[in-house]
C-alpha positions as a Markdown table, in Angstrom:
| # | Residue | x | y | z |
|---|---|---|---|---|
| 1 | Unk | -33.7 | 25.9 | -6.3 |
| 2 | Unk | -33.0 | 23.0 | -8.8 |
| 3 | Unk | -34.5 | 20.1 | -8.6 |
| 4 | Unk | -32.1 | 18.0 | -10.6 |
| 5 | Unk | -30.5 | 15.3 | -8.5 |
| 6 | Unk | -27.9 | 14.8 | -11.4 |
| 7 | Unk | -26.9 | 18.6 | -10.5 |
| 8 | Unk | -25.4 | 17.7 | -6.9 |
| 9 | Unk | -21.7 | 17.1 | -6.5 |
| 10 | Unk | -20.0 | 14.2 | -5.2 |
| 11 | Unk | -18.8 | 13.8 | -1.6 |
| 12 | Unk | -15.1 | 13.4 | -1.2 |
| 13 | Unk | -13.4 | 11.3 | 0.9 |
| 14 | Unk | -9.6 | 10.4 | 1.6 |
| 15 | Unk | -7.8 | 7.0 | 2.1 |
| 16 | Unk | -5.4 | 7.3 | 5.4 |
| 17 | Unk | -2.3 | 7.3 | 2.8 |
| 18 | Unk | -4.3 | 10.5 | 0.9 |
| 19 | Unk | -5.0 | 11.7 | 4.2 |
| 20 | Unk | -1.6 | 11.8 | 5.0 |
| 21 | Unk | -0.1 | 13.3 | 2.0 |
| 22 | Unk | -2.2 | 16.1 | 2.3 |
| 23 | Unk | -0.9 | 17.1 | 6.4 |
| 24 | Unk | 1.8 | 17.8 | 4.4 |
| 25 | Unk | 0.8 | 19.9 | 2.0 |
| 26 | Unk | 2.1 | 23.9 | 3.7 |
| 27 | Unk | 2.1 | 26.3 | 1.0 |
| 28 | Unk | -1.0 | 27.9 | -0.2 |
| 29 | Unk | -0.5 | 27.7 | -3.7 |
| 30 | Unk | -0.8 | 23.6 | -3.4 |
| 31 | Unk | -3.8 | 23.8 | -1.4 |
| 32 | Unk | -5.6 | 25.9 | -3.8 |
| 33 | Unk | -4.5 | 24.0 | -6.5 |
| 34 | Unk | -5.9 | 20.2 | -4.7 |
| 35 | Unk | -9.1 | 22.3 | -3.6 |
| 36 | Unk | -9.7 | 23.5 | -7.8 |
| 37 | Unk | -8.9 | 19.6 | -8.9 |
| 38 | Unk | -11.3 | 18.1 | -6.4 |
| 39 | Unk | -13.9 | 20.4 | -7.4 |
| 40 | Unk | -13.6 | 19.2 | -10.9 |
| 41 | Unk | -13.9 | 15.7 | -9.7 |
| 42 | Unk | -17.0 | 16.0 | -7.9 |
| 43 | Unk | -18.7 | 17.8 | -10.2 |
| 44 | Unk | -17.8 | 15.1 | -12.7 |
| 45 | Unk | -16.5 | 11.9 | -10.9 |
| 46 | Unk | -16.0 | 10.2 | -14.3 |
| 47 | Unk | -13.9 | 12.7 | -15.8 |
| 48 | Unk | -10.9 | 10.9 | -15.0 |
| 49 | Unk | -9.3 | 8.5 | -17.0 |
| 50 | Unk | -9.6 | 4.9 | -15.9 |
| 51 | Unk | -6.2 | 3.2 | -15.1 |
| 52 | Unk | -6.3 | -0.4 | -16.6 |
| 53 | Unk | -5.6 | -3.3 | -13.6 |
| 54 | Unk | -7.4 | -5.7 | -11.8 |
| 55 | Unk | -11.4 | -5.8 | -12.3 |
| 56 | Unk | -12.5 | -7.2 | -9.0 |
| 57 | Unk | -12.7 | -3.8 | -7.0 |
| 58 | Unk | -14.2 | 0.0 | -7.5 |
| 59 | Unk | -12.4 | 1.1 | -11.1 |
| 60 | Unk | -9.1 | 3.4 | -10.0 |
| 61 | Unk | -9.3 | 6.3 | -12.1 |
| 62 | Unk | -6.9 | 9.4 | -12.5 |
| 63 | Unk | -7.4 | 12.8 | -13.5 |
| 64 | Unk | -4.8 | 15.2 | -14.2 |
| 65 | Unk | -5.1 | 18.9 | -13.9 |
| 66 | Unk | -2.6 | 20.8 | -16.5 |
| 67 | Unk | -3.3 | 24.0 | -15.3 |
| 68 | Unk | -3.0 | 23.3 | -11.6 |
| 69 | Unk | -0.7 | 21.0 | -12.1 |
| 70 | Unk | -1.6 | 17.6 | -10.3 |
| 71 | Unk | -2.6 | 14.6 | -10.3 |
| 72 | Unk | -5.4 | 13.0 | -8.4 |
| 73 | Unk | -6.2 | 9.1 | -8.4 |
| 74 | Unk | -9.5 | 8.2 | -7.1 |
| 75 | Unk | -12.1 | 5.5 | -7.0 |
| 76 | Unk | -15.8 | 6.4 | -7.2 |
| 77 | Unk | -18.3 | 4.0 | -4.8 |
| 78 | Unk | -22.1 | 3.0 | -5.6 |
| 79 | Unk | -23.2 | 5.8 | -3.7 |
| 80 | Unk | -21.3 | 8.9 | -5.7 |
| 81 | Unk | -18.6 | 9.2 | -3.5 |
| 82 | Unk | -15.2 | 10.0 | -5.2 |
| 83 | Unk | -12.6 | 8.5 | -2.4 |
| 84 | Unk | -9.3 | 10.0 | -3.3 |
| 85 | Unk | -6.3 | 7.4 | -3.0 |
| 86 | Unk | -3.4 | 10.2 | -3.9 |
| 87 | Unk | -2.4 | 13.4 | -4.7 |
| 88 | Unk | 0.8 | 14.0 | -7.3 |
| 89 | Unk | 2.2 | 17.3 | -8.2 |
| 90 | Unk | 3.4 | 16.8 | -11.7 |
């Protein structure tokens, strides 16, 4: 057992829109390749790139997957929890 707390991942959490987008989401292939993205992401929730805009809230970040080929944008709270605002197939 590790007892790093740096080691732990991120929770993940979904905006209603996110939510949404992702009842869509039928064919296997596009599951597995949200499910590979968001593991990145929790692992590292600053991996993403920040998306410049207004200052006053969480920073919106976005990280894009080449080899899955999406795009997630996200915020991360004070508490280490990546809340995922959408999900774009590119």
């Amino acid at each position: 057992m590790c007892g790093k707390a740096g080691l732990r991942r991120a929770r993940i959490a979904f905006t209603d829109s996110a939510a949404k987008q992702l009842e869509n989401i039928t064919s296997e292939a596009e599951v597995h390749a949200l499910d590979r993205t968001l593991v990145v992401i929790s692992v590292d929730p600053e991996i993403g790139e920040p998306i410049p805009g207004d200052t006053t809230g969480p920073q919106l970040r976005q990280y894009a997957d080449e080899l899955e080929a999406v795009r997630v944008l996200y915020f991360v709270t004070a508490l280490r929890t990546v809340v995922v605002v959408a999900y774009i197939e590119v």
